[in-house]
N, C-alpha and C positions, 0 to 999 in steps of 0.2 A: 586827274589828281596828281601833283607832284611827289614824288618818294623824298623820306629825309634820308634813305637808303636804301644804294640800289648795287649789288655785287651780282656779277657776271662772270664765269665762266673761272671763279677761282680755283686754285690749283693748288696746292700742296704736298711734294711726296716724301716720306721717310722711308726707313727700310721695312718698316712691316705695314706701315700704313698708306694713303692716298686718300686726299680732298681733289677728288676728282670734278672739275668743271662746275663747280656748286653755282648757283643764281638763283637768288630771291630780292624780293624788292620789301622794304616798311612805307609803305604809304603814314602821309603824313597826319597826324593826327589819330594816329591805330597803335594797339598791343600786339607785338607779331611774336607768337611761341614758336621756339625753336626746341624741336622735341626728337627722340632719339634713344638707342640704347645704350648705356657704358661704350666708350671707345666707339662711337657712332662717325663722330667729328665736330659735336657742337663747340670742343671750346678749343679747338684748333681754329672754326670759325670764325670763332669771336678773335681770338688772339690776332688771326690775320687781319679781320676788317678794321680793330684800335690798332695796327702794325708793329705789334707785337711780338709777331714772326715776319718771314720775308715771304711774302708769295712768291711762286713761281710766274704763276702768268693768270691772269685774270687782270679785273679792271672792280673798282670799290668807289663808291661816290657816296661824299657823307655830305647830307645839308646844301647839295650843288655843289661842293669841289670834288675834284678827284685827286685831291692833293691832299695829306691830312699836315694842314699847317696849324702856326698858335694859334688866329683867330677860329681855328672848327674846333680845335682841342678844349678850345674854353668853352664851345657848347654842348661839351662830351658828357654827362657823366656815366661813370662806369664804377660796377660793385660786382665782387667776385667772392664765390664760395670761403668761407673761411676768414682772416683776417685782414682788413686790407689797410693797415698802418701797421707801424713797427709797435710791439707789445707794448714799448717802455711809456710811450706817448699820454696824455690824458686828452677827455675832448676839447679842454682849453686851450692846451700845446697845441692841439690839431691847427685850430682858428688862429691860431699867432703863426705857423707854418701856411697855409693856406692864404689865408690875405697876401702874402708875396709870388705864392706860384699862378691864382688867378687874380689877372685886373677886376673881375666882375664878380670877387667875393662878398659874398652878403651875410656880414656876422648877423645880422639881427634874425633875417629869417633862418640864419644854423644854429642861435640861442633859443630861438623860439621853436624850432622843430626836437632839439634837447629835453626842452621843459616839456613837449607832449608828448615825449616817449620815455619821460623820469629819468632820465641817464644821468648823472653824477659830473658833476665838470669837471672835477681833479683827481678819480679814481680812474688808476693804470687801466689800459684798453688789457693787458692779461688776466687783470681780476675782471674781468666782464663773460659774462656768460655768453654763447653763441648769439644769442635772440639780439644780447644788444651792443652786439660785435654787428649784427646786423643793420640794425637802427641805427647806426652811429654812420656805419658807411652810405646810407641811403639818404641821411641826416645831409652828409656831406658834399654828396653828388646834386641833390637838390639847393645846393646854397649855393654855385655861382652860377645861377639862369639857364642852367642846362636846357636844351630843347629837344634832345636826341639823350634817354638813358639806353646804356645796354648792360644787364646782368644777365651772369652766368650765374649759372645753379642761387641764386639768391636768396631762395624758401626754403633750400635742401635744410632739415635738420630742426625746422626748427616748427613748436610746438602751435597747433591749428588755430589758438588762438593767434600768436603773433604774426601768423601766414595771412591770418584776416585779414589784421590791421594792416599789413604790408599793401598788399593786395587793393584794398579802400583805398592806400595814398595813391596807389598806381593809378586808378581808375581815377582818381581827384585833378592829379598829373596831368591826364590826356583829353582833360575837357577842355582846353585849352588846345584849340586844333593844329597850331604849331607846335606844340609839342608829340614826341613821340617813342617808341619803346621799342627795343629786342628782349625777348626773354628767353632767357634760353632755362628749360628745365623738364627733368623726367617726373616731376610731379601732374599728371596731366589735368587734374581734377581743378589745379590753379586756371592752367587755362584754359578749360571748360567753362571758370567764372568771369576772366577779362580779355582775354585776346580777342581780336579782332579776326583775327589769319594764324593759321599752323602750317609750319615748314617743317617737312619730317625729312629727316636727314637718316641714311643707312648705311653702313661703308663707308662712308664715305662721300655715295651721290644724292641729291635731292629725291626723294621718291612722288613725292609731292606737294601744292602751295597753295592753300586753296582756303576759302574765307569759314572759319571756324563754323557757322550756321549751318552750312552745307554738308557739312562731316556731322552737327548732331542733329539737325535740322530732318536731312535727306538720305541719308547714310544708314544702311540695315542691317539685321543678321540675319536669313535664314536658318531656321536649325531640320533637320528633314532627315530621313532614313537611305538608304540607299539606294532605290529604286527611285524614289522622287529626286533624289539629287542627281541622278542619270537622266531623268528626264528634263532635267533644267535645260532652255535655252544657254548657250557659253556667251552669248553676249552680255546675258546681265551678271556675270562671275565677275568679280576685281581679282578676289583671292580665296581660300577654301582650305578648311584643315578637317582631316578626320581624327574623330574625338572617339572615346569609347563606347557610346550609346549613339549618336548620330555622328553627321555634316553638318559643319560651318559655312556657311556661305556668305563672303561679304559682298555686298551688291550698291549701289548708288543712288539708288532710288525705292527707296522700301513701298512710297506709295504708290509707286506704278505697281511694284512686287505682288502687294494686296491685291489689286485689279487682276494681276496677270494669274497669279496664284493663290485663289481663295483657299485654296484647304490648305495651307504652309503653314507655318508658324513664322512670323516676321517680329522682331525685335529691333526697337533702336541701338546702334551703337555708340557708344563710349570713345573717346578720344584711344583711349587704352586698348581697350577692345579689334580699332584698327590698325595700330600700331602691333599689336599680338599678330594680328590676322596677315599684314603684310613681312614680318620677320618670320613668323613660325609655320606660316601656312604657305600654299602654292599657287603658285597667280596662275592665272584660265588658259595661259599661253603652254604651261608645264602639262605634262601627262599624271595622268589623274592613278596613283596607286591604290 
């Protein structure tokens, strides 16, 4: 399967931070979440791979180049947390600005994508509410034939319904097997519905990249007492936190777990759940306090 992106070994250091050797790939035709805490690295990430900062050292391949020239640029699009035009603009201005920056501007499907999300053509993008500060940028990223979107934080904020309908365009997006997505967001319940693959990013480094099914699919919690969690084999430990009333134990195979452990208690986890379990809890390698 060819990647419409594939970063290797990026790098980025500030003074209190480090995007240390990051690598994941978007196979093409998939939603890959990029998931993480505040100040994890996701949108240093993103910043790097549309080079938007300089990396240091690493290697970034979008769509087959590893060059991001104007013909990739025009297959980009990109929607970022918050506002992404100048306030003064309306969505009309947009389309008269736009047909000049991309050759493969398509007013009809950016007028048609308008009219299905009600947006107003000549009212200022600062009188517009988040949701369709939202719509208007996702409006626009899908109007010149993108085949690679990548948003950051793109759902932050905004109310469950409009996360829906976002959410439905996405999944409409990638039926279309050339087409493909980064999503970068700490809402994880979104990607629980569409992604394909979760890249969990911590500090900085990759912690792991592994296809979403498998994380809800295969992925468990035991919760157990102290005595049963002393007697767990450490192979099947990922990570473990002690809780007030019992152990957490996250493990990779809940259904082997059942077989191994019938008197346990096993639950599936949540995208959320592992992400708790590996930032707050103790991977099987640490000494167990």
């Amino acid at each position: 399967m060819k990647n419409a992106l594939t970063v290797s070994g990026l790098t980025k250091t500030y003074p209190d931070f480090m995007l240390d050797h990051v690598s994941f790939a978007v196979p093409s035709g998939s939603i890959v979440g990029l998931i993480g805490e505040n100040g994890a690295g996701k949108s240093t990430t993103v910043n790097a791979v549309l080079g938007l900062i300089r990396k240091e050292s690493g290697q970034v391949s979008i769509l087959g180049k590893d060059e991001l020239d104007d013909e990739t640029k025009e297959q980009i699009g990109a929607v970022f947390d918050g506002s992404n035009y100048p306030e003064i603009l309306s969505p009309r201005k947009i389309d008269r600005i736009m047909k000049h920056i991309y050759r493969s501007w398509d007013a009809d499907t950016y007028f048609r994508l308008l009219e299905q999300f009600s947006l107003p053509l000549d009212k200022q993008i600062k009188r517009f509410s988040k949701g369709m500060k939202m719509k208007l940028a996702i409006s626009a990223a899908l109007s010149h034939h993108s085949r690679l979107l990548i948003l950051d934080e793109a759902t932050s904020g905004l109310d469950p319904v409009i996360r829906d309908d976002l959410l439905d365009m996405l999944l409409a997006f990638v039926e279309d097997e050339d087409h493909s997505i980064l999503l970068s967001s700490h809402i994880t319940s979104d990607l629980e519905k569409i992604a394909d693959y979760i890249v969990f990013i911590h500090e900085g480094k990759v912690l792991f990249s592994k296809p979403k099914d498998e994380l809800t699919e295969q992925y468990g919690i035991i919760k157990c007492g102290a005595a049963q969690f002393d007697a767990l084999d450490q192979s099947d430990i990922i990570a473990y936190r002690k809780m007030d009333y019992e152990w957490q134990v996250l493990t990779a195979d809940r259904h082997e777990m059942h077989r191994k452990y019938p008197n346990a208690l096993i639950v599936p986890a949540t995208i959320d759940e592992i992400m708790l379990l590996y930032v707050k809890g103790k991977m099987k390698t640490e000494e167990t306090k």
